[in-house]
N, C-alpha and C positions, 0 to 999 in steps of 0.2 A: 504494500500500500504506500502511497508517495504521500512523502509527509509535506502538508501545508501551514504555513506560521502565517499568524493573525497578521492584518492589517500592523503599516511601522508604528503607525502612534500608539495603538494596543502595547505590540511590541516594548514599546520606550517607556510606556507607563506603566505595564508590569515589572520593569526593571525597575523605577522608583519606588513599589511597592518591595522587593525584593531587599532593595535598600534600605528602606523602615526596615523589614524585619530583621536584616543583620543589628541595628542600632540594639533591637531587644537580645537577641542572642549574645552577640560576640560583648566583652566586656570591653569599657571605653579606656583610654589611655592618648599620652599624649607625648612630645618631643617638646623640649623645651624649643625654640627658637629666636634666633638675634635678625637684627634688623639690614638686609644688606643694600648701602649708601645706594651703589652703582644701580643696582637693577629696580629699586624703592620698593622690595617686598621681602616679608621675613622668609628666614631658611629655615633648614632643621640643622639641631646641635645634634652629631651623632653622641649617642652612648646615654643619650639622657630620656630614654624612653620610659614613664611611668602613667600607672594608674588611675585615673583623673573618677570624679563623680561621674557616673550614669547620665546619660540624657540621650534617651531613649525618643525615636520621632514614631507622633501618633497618627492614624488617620489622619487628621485634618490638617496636622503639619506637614506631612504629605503631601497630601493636595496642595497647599500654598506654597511648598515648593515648588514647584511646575512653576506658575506665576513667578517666582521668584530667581527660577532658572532663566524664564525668559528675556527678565531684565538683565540678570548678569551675562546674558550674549545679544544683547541690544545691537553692540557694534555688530558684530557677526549675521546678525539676522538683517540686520538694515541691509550691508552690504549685498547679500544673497538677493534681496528684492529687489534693490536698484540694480547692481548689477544683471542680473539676470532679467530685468525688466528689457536694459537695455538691448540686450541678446533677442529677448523676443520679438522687440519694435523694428530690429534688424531686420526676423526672420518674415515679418508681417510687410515689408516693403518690396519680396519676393528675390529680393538680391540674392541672398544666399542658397536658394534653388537653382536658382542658375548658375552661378559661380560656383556650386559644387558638382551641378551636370558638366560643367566646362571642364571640369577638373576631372572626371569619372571619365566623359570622353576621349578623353587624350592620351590616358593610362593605358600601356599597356601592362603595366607590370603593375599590380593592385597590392602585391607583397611589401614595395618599394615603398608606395606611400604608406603601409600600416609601419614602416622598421623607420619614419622620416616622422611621422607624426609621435609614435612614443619616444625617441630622440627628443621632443623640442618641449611633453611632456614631462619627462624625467629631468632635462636640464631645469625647467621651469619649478619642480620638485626640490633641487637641489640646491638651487638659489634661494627659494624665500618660501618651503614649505608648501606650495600650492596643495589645499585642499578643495576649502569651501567654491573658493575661485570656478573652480571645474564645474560647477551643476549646471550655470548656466549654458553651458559649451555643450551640455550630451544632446539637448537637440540635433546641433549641428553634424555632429561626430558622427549621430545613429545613422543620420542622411548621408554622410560620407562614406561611411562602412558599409550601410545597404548597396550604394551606388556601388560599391568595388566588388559586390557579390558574399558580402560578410555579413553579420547581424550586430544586436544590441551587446551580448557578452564581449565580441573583438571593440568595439565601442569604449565599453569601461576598462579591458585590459589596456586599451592606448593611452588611456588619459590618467583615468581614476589607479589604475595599475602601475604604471609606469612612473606618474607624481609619488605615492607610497613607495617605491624604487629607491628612484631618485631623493626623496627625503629622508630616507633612512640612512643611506649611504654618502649623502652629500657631507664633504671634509667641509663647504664655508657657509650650510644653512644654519642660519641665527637661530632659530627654534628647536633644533634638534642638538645637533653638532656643538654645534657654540655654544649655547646654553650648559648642556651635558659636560662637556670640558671646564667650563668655568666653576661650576658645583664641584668637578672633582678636580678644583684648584691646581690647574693644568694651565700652557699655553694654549693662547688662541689655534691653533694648530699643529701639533703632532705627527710625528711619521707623517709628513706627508704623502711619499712615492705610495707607501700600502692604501693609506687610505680613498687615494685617486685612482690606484689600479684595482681595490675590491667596487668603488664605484661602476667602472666599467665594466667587469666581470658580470656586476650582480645585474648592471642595466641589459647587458647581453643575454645572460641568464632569461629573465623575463623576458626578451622580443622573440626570444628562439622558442616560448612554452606557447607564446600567443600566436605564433606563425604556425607553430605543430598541432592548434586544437582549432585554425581556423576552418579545417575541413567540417567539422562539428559544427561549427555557426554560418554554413553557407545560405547564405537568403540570394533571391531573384532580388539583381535591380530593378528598385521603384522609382527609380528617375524620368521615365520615360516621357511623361508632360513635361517638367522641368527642364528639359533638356532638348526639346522641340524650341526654347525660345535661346540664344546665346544670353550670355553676360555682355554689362553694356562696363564704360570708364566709369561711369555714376556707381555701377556697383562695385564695381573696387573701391570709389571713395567710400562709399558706407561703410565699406567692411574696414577700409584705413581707421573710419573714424572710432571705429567701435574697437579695436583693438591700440590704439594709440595709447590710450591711460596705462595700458600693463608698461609701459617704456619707462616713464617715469616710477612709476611704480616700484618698478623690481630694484629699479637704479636704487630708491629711495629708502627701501628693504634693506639694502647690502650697506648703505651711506649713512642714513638720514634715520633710521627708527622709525620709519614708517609702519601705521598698523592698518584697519578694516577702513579707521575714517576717513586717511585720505586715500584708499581705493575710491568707495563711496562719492566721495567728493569729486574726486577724476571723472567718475562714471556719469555722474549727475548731470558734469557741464556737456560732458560725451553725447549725451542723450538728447539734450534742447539741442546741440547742433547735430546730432543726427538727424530730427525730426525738422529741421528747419529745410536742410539739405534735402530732404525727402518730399521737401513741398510741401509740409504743415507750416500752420500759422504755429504763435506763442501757446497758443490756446489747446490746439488742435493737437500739440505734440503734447502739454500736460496731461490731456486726457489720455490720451494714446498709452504714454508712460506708466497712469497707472494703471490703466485696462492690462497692459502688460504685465506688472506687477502681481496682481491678480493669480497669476498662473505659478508664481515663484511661493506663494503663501503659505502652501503644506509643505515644500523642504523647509521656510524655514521657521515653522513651528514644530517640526522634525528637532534642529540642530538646540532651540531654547529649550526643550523638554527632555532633551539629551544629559543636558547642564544641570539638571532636578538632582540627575542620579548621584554627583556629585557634590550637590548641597544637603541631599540628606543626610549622606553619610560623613560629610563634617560637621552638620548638624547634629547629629548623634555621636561625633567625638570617637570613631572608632576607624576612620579611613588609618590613622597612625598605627591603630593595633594589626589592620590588615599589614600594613607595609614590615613592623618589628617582627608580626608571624612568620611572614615567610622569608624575611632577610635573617632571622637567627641561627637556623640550623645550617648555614651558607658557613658560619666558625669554625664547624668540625668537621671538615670534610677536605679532603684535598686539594692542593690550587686549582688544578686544571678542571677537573670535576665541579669545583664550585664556581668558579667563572662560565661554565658553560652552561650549568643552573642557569644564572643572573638572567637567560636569554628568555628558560619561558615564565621566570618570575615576573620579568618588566612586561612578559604579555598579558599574564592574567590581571598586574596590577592595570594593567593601560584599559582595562574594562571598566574599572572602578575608576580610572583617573583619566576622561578619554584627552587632555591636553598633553601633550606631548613636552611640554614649556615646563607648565606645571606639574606632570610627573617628573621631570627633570630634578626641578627646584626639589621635588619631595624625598626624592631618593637615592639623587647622587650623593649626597653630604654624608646617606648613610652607606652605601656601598662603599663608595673610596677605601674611607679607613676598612672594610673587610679585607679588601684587597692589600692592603697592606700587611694586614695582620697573616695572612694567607700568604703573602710572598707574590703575589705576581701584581702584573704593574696596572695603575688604575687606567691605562688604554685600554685593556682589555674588559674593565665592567662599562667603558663606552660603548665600545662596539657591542656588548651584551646588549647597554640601554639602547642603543640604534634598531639593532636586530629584532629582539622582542617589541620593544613601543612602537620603531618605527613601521614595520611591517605589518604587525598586526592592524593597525592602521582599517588595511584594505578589507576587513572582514569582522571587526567588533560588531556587536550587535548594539555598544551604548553609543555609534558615534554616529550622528544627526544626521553628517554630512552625509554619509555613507548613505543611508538610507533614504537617505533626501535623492539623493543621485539613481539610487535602485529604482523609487515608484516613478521618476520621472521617464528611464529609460526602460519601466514597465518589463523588470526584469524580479522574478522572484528569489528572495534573499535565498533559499536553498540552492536554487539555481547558479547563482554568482558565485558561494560556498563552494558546489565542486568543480567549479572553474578554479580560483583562486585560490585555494586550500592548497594543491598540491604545488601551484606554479609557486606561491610564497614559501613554501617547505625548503624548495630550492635553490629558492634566494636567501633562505637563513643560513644554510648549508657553507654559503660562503660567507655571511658574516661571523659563523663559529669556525671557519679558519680565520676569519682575523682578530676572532679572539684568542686563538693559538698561540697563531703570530707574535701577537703582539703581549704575551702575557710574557 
């Protein structure tokens, strides 16, 4: 019998419900923590983990967490709608039906553009964590993939696959990488030569699982209207316009601390002169925008409700007891063995903690010194925290985006699961040689 999982929001609110019930179970405790200047959030003091009063979340605090998840991804959700608005108001100007039939046309080698599009995905991964970014895009993607003779699954391995890649492995993504390193009071970057060549391995890794399973997702192209009309210069500009903001962006990402709001921001201006350029008035593109907007709504009350699951369970003062449970028994055990532990700890923690940032902050401070205590070198409980947080990424069931990305490209989360289960298997595979490596 073919197992089906509820609707994502069911999904995502049974998980906040599952989170109240850990608060009653597991006993609460806590890590002391100091305040750190640079990044202006506290850390954790390793070794100081203790037993705090109970505060247990009930029903209704429950419930108000939701609400209260949603504001604490306000930026994130904003973004998701504006951008993604803008995506749609794109695809409603019919430009990019054409300028992907123009592009479907021409191919002869359909393999080339899926090994050229997860390329520019996974770099865009590796530079500045691309996740939420990507929902808006799988419209485009699903129409590019069908056109090549592929379907919705080759779709999310190019992008949603490939960014998870590329973020895990990327040596100068600030959210992962960087972050991770700096908790485990490390240079900004490390072994470089290993680091840049398990990136290319692992991005390899992936384009070779996604090319090998494309026989399994071959759809008939649906271009065939779209592709009766050419693309005009106008459509190129649209598509300039709408892609323009990632430029600054990224720069702004690697330079400048850029976060969601001046994405947002970028996108906002993106959009009145899209809509101008498209031949709406002031007026005409406001409405347009949010009529567009409209369509972005359920990922991202997906990605706020995601955030619950993490507020209850520091609500209830126990996310620190998950984290001391399972980093303890990491002491008695051999270096090598226990660093390669560290891989599927950081995954199961990255359920309960779906920020990659903030898993970071939570649990590099306490890994490092294990690794010291253990004898091998704390590059190696990086590449643990890469490998685990990062990857798992592409297949948690608490992370918004994910599932935001799935109903949109009307792909069933099992279905994704035994796509992506075994291709990530594979790409762990190489980050626990570079935990070897490098221990």
């Amino acid at each position: 019998m073919r197992l089906r999982l509820p609707h994502p929001l069911v999904l995502l609110l049974g998980a906040v419900g599952v989170a109240a019930l850990l608060t009653w179970v597991l006993p609460a405790g806590e890590y002391q923590r100091r305040e750190d200047a640079t990044l202006g959030r506290p850390v954790v003091v390793p070794g100081t983990y203790a037993r705090v009063t109970a505060s247990p979340v009930g029903p209704v605090a429950a419930v108000l967490a939701v609400p209260r998840g949603i504001v604490a991804g306000a930026d994130v959700i904003l973004t998701v709608l504006i951008v993604g608005g803008v995506f749609v108001m794109l695809d409603a100007t019919g430009a990019l039906a054409r300028l992907v039939g123009s592009i479907v046309g021409r191919t002869t080698r359909p393999r080339l553009v899926v090994i050229a599009v997860s390329l520019v995905f996974a770099s865009l991964g590796a530079l500045e964590n691309m996740q939420e970014e990507v929902i808006a895009l799988i419209p485009i993607l699903i129409v590019l993939s069908r056109g090549l003779g592929f379907g919705a699954i080759t779709a999310l391995a190019m992008s949603i696959g490939a960014c998870a890649v590329g973020a895990a492995f990327g040596p100068t993504n600030p959210f992962q990488t960087g972050i991770a390193l700096r908790f485990a009071e490390m240079p900004p970057l490390t072994i470089p030569g290993l680091r840049f060549g398990l990136l290319a391995i692992a991005v390899a890794v992936w384009i070779a699982w996604t090319l090998a399973m494309t026989s399994r997702d071959d759809q008939r192209p649906e271009l065939s209207a779209a592709t009766a009309e050419p693309a005009t210069a106008r459509d190129l500009q649209l598509l300039a316009i709408t892609l323009v903001p990632f430029i600054p962006y990224v720069i702004g990402v690697v330079k400048f601390d850029f976060g969601f709001n001046e994405l947002t921001a970028l996108f906002l201006v993106a959009g009145f002169v899209l809509g101008v350029r498209a031949g709406f008035s002031l007026s005409e593109t406001s409405a347009q925008l949010l009529k567009s907007m409209e369509t972005m709504l359920a990922a991202a009350m997906f990605i706020g409700v995601a955030r619950a699951v993490s507020v209850v369970l520091t609500d209830g003062r126990v996310i620190d007891t998950i984290i001391a449970g399972l980093a303890s028994p990491l002491a008695g055990m051999p270096g090598t063995v226990a660093a390669l532990l560290m891989i599927p700890i950081q995954a199961l923690l990255h359920v309960a903690v779906p920020s990659v940032s903030g898993q970071a902050v939570l649990t590099m401070p306490i890994m490092a010194p294990v690794a010291d205590l253990l004898g091998f070198s704390r590059d190696a409980t990086v590449f643990a925290f890469q490998t685990g947080a990062g990857l798992i990424d592409m297949i948690t069931p608490t992370s918004g985006a994910l599932l935001a990305t799935l109903l949109i490209a009307k792909v069933e989360y099992t279905r994704w699961i035994r796509f992506a289960a075994p291709g990530g298997v594979l790409v762990a595979v190489v980050g626990a040689v570079g935990v070897i490596l490098s221990r």
